[in-house]
C-alpha positions in Angstrom: 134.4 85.0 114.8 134.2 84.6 110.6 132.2 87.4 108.7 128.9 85.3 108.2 128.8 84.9 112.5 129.5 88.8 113.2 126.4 89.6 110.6 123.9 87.5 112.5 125.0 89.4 115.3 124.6 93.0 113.7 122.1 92.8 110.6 118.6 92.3 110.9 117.5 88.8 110.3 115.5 89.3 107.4 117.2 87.4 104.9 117.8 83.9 104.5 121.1 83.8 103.6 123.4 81.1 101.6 126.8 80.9 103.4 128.8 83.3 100.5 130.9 85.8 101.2 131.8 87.4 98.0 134.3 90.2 97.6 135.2 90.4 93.7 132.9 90.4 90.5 134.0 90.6 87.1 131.0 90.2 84.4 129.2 87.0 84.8 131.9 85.4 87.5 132.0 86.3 91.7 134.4 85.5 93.5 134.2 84.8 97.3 136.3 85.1 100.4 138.2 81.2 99.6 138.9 82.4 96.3 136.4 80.2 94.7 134.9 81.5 91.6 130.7 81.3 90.6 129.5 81.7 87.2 126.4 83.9 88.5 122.8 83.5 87.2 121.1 85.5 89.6 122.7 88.8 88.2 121.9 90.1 92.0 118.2 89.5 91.3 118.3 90.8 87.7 120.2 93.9 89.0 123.7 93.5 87.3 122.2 93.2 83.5 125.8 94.8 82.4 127.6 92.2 84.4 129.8 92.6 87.4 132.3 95.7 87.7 131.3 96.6 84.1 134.0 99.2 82.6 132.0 101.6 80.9 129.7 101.8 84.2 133.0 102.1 86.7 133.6 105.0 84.4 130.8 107.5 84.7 130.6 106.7 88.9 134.1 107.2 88.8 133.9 110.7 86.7 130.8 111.5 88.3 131.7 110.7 91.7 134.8 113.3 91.6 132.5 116.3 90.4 129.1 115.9 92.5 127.5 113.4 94.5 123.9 114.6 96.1 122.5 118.3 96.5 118.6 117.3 97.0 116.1 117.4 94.3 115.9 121.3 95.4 117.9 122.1 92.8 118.7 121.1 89.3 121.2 118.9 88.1 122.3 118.0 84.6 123.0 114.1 84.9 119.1 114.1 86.2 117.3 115.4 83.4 119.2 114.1 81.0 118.5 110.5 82.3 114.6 111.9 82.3 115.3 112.8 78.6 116.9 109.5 77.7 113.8 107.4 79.1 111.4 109.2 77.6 113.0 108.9 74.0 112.9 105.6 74.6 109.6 104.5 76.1 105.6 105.7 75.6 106.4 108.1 78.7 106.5 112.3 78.8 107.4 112.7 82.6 109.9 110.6 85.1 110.0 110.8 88.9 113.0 109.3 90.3 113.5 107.4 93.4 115.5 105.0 95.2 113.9 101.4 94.6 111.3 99.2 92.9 109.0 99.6 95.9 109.4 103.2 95.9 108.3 103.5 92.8 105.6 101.2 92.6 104.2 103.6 95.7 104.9 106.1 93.5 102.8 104.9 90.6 99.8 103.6 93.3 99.9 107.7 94.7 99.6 109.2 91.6 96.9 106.8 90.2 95.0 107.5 93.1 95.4 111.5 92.7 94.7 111.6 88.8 91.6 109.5 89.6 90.2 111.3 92.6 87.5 110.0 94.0 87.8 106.5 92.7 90.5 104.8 94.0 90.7 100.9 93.7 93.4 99.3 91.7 93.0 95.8 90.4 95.9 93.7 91.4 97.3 90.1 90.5 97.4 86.5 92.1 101.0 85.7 92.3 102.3 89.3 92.0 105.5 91.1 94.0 105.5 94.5 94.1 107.8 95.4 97.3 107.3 95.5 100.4 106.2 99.4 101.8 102.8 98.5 103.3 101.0 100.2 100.4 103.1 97.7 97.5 102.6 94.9 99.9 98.7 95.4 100.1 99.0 95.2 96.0 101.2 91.8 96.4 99.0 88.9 95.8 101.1 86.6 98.0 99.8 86.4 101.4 103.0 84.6 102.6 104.4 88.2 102.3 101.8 90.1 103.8 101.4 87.6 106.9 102.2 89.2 110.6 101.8 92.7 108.9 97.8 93.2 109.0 95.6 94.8 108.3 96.8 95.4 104.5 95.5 98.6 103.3 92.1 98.6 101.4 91.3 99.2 97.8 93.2 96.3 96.2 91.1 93.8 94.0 92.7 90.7 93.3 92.3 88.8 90.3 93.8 85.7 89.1 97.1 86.4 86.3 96.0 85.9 82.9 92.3 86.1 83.2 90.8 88.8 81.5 86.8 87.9 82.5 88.0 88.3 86.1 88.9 91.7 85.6 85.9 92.8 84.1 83.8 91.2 86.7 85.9 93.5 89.2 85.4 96.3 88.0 83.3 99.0 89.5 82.4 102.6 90.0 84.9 102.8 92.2 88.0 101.7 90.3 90.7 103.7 88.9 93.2 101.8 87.3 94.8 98.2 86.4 98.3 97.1 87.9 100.5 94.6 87.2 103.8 93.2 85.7 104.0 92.2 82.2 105.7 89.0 82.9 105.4 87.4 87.0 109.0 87.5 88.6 108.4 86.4 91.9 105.2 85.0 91.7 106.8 81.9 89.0 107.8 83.6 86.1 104.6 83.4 84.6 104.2 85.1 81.0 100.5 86.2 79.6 98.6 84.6 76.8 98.7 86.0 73.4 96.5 89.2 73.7 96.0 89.6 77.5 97.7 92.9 77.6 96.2 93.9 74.5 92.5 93.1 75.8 93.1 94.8 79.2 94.7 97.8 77.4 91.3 98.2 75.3 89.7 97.6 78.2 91.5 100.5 80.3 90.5 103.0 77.4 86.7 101.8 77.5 86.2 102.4 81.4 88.4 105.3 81.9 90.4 103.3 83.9 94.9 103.5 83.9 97.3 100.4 83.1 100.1 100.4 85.1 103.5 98.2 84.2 105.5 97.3 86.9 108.6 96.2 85.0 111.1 96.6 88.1 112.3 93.0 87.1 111.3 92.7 83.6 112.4 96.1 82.5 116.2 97.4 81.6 116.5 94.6 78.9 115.8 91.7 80.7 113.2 90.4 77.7 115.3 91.3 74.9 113.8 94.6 74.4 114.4 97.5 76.3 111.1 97.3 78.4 108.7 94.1 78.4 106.2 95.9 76.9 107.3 96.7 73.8 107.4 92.6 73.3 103.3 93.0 73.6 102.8 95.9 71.4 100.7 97.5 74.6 101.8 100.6 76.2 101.3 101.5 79.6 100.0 105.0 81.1 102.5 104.5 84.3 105.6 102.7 84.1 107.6 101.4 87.1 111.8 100.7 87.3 114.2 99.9 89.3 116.8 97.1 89.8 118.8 97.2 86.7 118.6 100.9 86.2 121.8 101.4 87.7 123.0 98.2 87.5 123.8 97.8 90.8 123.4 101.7 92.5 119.8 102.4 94.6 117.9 104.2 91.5 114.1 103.0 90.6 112.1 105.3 88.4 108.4 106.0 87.8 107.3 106.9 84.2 103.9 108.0 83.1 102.1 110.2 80.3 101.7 113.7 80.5 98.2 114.4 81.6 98.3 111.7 83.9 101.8 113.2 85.9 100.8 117.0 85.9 98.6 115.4 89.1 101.7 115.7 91.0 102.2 118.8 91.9 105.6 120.3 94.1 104.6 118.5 98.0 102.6 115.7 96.1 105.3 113.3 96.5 109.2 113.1 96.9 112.3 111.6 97.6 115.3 112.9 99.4 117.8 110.8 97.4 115.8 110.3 94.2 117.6 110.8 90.6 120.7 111.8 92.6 123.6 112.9 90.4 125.8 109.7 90.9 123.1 107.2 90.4 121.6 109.5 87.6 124.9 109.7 85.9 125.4 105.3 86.5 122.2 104.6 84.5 122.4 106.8 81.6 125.3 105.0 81.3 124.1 101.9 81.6 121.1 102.6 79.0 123.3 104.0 76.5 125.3 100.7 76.6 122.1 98.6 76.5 121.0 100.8 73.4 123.9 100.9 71.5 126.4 98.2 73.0 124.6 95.0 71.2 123.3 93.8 74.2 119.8 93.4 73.6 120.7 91.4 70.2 122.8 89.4 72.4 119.9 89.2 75.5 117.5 87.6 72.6 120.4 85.5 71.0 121.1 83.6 74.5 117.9 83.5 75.5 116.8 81.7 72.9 119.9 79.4 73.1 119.8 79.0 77.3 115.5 77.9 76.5 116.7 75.6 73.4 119.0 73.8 75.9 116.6 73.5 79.2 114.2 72.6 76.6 116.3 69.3 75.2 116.9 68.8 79.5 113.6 68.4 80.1 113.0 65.6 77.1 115.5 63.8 79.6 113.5 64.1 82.8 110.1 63.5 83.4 109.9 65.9 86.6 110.8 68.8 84.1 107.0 70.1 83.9 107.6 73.6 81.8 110.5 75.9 80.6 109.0 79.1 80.1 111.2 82.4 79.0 111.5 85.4 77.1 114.8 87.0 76.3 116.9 86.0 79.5 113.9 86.2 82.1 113.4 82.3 82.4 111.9 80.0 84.4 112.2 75.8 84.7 109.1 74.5 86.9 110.0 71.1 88.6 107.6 68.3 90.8 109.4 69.1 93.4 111.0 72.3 95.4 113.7 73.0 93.8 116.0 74.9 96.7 117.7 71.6 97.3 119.2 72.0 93.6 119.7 75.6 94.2 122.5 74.3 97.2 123.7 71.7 95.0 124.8 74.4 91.9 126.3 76.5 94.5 128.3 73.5 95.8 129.6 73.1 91.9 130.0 76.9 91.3 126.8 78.0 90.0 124.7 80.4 91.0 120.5 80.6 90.5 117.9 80.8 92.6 114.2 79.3 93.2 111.2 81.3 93.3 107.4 80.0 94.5 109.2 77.0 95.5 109.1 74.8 92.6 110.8 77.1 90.0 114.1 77.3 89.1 114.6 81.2 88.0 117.8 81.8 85.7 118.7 86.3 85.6 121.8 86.1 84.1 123.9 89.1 83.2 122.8 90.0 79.6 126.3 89.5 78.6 126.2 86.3 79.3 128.0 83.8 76.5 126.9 79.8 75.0 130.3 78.8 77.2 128.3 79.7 80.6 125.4 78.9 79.3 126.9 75.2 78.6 128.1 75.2 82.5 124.5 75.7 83.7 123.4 72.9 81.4 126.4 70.5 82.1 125.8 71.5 86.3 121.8 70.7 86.2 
C-alpha cells in the first residue's frame, strides 16, 4: 500500500488532493517521492513567500527551538512581543493578538468588532469573499458553495457585491458596526478594487462610526509588493488580519487593530492556547526582517511586473485569454473555460499553480522567484 492509499484510509477526506507526494523543498523547487523536481507557483497557497527551506528562517527555528518551544500566553516571552513590536512599526496598528491561522484571526477581528461596537453588531461582507472556515468566518464568506451542508450560517452578515460602493451605503443601518473585507479577492478570483473604492469606504467608515477591517491573510506578508496590500491604496484599516505567510510555513496568524479599538478586549475576552508561541514568534520576525531588509519586496514588484508583461503578450496569442489581472506577485489569468484541466497538465510538465472560482488560473509564487522560472511558466502554458 503506497503513501497516497494509506492517507485515504487515515486523513479526513476533506481535501481534493493531486497525486504528489513531496518530501524536499529548496526555494521555488519541490521535489517528490520519484525524485521529480516542480518549479512551484502555489508557494503552499501564498504561505512559503521566502521560498522553500529558506536559510535565514531554518536558522531562528533551529536557535529557537533549542531554548523554548511553548509555555502558554500566561506568561511573557521575549520573541512574542518583539514580533508585536516589529508589526506595529510597520503597519497603522498599536496592539497585536496572536493566533494560530487566518480563520482564527479573522474570528478574532469579527469578536472584537462586535465588542467595541456593542449593541450594533452587523458587519457588511463581500460577494466572492473567503475568510476561513470557523462557522463565524464562514457566515462572513460570500460563497455559498462553502457554506452548503453547514446551515444555518450565523446572522448579522450583509452581503454586498465587491467593488460597489452604493451597495454599501444602501446597507447600512442602525444596526451596523463595521465593514469587512480583503483588499484584493484571493479565493473569490483574484479580483482587485477600482481606483478609490477603499478610499470612498474608508471616508465612509469615519462618517457612520462604523470600523474597516482588512483581511490580508493572503494578500499580506509581501505578496503585492508592499509589506501589506494596503499601503498600495493609501487606506488604512482599524483591524488588520494575518496569517499564511507570517511564518512562512509555521501555524502563526495575527490580528492587528488601533488602540482604542483593542483595549475592548480585556484578559477572558478572547485567547488562544498556542497563539504567538515562542517558536512561531521567533520564525516570523525572522521572516519580516528578511522581507524588510532582504530586497525582497523590490524584487516581489520587479517579477511581478515581468510574470504580468509576459501573460499579457500570451493572451495577444489566444482569444480564450479574457483578463490578466495582478499586483506585485498576487496574479490571476481568467480563461472561457475551467481551467483545472491545465492545472493537471503543468503538473504533468513540472509546474505547479492552481485554479480558483473555476476559470482562473492563480500564480503565488515564492517572492524570490527569478525571470528563469518565470520563462518556464510561460514556455509550459
Amino acid at each position: 500500500m503506497n503513501l497516497m492509499e494509506r492517507a485515504k484510509l487515515a486523513i479526513a477526506d476533506t481535501y481534493s488532493r493531486l497525486p504528489l507526494v513531496f518530501v524536499r523543498g529548496d526555494g521555488c523547487r519541490l521535489w517528490d517521492s520519484r525524485d521529480r523536481v516542480y518549479i512551484d507557483f502555489v508557494a503552499g497557497i501564498a504561505v512559503c513567500n521566502l521560498g522553500h527551506c529558506n536559510a535565514v528562517v531554518n536558522e531562528a527555528l533551529e536557535k529557537q527551538m533549542k531554548r523554548l518551544i511553548h509555555v502558554s500566553n500566561l506568561y511573557y516571552t521575549e520573541p512574542q512581543v518583539e514580533l508585536a513590536e516589529m508589526l506595529i512599526s510597520h503597519s497603522f496598528a498599536d496592539k497585536v493578538f496572536f493566533c494560530n491561522s487566518g480563520a482564527e484571526a479573522n474570528e478574532a477581528a469579527i469578536k472584537l468588532a462586535r465588542k467595541y461596537s456593542k449593541p450594533r453588531y452587523k458587519i457588511i461582507v463581500m460577494e466572492d469573499s473567503f475568510h476561513g472556515r470557523t462557522i463565524a468566518t464562514l457566515s462572513a464568506t460570500g460563497q455559498k458553495r462553502f457554506q452548503q451542508g453547514f446551515e444555518p450560517m450565523l446572522p448579522g452578515f450583509e452581503f454586498v457585491p465587491f467593488d460597489d460602493i452604493e451597495a454599501i451605503k444602501k446597507n447600512i443601518d442602525i444596526e451596523t458596526c463595521a465593514i469587512m473585507l480583503e483588499p484584493i479577492q484571493g479565493e473569490g478570483g483574484v479580483n482587485f478594487p477600482s481606483n478609490g473604492y477603499l478610499r470612498e469606504i474608508r471616508e465612509l467608515c469615519h462618517k457612520k462610526n462604523l470600523l474597516l477591517i482588512f483581511d490580508e491573510v493572503q494578500v499580506g506578508m509581501g505578496r503585492t509588493g508592499k509589506l501589506f496590500a494596503y499601503e498600495n491604496y493609501g487606506v488604512e484599516p482599524d483591524i488588520m488580519t494575518l496569517a499564511k505567510a507570517l511564518a512562512n510555513g509555521l501555524p502563526m496568524g495575527a490580528m492587528l487593530a488601533r488602540d482604542d479599538v483593542a483595549k475592548s478586549f480585556t484578559p477572558g475576552s478572547h485567547a488562544s492556547t498556542f497563539g504567538g508561541n515562542p517558536l512561531c514568534a521567533a520564525v516570523a520576525l525572522s521572516c519580516i526582517r528578511t522581507m524588510v531588509n532582504g530586497g525582497i519586496l523590490t524584487n516581489c514588484e520587479r517579477m511581478g511586473n515581468y510574470l504580468i508583461h509576459q501573460l499579457m503578450e500570451l493572451k495577444q496569442k489566444y482569444s480564450f485569454i479574457r483578463e490578466i489581472r495582478g499586483k506585485g506577485l498576487m496574479v490571476g489569468m481568467e480563461l472561457d473555460f475551467p481551467g483545472q484541466g491545465i492545472v493537471d497538465r503543468c503538473m504533468e510538465e513540472g509546474l505547479l499553480i492552481n485554479c480558483t472560482k473555476e476559470r482562473v488560473l492563480r500564480f503565488l509564487p515564492p517572492l524570490i522567484v527569478t525571470e528563469k522560472e518565470i520563462n518556464f511558466l510561460i514556455e509550459t502554458l
